[in-house]
N, C-alpha and C positions, 0 to 999 in steps of 0.2 A: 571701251569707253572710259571716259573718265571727269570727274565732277568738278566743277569751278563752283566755289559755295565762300559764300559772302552772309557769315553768321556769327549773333553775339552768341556764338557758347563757344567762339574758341579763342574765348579773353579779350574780345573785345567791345566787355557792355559798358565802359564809359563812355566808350563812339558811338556806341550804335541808340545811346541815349538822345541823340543828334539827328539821329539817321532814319528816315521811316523807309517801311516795306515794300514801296516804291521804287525808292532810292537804292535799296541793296539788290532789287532784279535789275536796275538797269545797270549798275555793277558788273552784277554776276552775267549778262548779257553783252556787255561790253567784254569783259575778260575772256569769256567763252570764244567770240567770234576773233578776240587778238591771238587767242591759243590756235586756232582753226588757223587764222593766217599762216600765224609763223611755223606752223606743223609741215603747210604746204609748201613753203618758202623753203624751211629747212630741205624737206624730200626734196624739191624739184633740183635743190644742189647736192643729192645726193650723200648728205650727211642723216645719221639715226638718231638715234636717243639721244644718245654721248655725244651728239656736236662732233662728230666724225665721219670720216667716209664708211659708207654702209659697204661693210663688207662682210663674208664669211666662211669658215673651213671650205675647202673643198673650193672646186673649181664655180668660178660666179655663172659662166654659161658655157655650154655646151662648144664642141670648136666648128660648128655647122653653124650655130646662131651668132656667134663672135665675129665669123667671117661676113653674116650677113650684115651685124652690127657696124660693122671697120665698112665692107664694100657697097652695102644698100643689095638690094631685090627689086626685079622690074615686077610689076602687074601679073597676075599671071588669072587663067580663070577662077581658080579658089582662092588665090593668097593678092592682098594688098601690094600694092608698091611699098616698099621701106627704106626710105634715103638712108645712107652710107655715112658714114663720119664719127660714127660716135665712139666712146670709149668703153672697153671691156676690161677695165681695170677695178670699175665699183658697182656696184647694184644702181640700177636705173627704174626708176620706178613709177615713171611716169611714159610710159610707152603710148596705150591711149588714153590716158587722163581719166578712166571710166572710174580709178581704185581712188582717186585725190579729188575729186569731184563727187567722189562719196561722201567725204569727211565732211560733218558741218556739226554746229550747235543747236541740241533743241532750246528753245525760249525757257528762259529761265522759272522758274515755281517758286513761288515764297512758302519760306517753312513756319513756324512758327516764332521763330528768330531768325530770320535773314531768308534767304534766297541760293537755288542752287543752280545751275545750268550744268547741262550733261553736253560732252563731246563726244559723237560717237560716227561709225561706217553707216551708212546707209545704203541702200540700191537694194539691187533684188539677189537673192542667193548667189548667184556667181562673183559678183563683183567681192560677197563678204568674204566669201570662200577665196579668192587671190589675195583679199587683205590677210586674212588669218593666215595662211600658208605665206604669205613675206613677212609677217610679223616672227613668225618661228625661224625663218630662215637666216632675217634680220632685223631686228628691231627695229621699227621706223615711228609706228604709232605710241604716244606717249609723251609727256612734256620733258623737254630736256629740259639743261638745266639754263643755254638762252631763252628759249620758248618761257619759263619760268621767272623770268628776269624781267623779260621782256611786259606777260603779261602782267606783273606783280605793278611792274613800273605805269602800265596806262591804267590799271584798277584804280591805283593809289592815285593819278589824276584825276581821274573822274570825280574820286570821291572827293576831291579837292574842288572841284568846280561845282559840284550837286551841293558842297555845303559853302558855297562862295568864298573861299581861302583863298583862288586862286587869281593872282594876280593877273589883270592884262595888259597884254603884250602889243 
């Protein structure tokens, strides 16, 4: 997990002299749910942490599962159909979306000064247990440093429209 926190104690109490406890959960609410996008945005392309292709030591998949990946699998009575085509050059990590459809934002908490929201995996054991085991194999979960960019950049709007700065267009 990891915390989007929207707080005068980290240098910003002449702003937040402007800003009430309201205003910095829906912040730290917006940030939260921009970082959850662009987490999933980034995975679904296949890039980690580092804004890179997810890759790592050692062979990505098996050459039983590579084949299935490249040619597909028809139905069978235990195993799904798996259409054919995809690439076994990077980690893919969205196979059945059950690990990225985990990821969400709890609502943010006002602290004493400000507001924090938590990102974290959600579901029930199994699913955390495949995040954890891709997280080690390859870093996926965690803000890069787009993902960081990105949500710095819609915070800093919001807080631009919550305190009316912000021009309209």
């Amino acid at each position: 997990m990891w915390k989007i926190t929207v707080d005068a104690d980290q240098g910003f109490q002449d702003f937040f002299s402007w800003f009430t406890p309201e205003q910095a959960e829906i912040v730290a609410n917006v940030g939260a749910q921009t970082a959850v996008t662009s987490l999933k945005e980034r995975v679904f392309a296949g890039k980690g942490v580092k804004d890179k292709p997810m890759r790592y030591k050692g062979k990505i998949y098996s050459k039983e599962w590579a084949k299935i990946r490249r040619e597909g699998r028809k139905k069978t009575k235990t195993q799904p159909a798996i259409p054919g085509g995809k690439t076994t050059d990077k980690r893919d990590l969205t196979m059945t979306g059950q690990m990225l459809a985990a990821v969400h934002a709890k609502d943010a908490i006002r602290t004493a000064t400000g507001a924090t929201a938590i990102v974290t995996v959600g579901g029930d054991g199994h699913v955390k247990k495949k995040a954890l085991n891709n997280q080690f194999l390859t870093p996926w979960f965690g803000i890069s440093p787009d993902d960081e960019e990105l949500t710095a950049n819609v915070m800093r709007d919001t807080m631009d429209e919550l305190l009316g700065r912000r021009e309209n267009k």
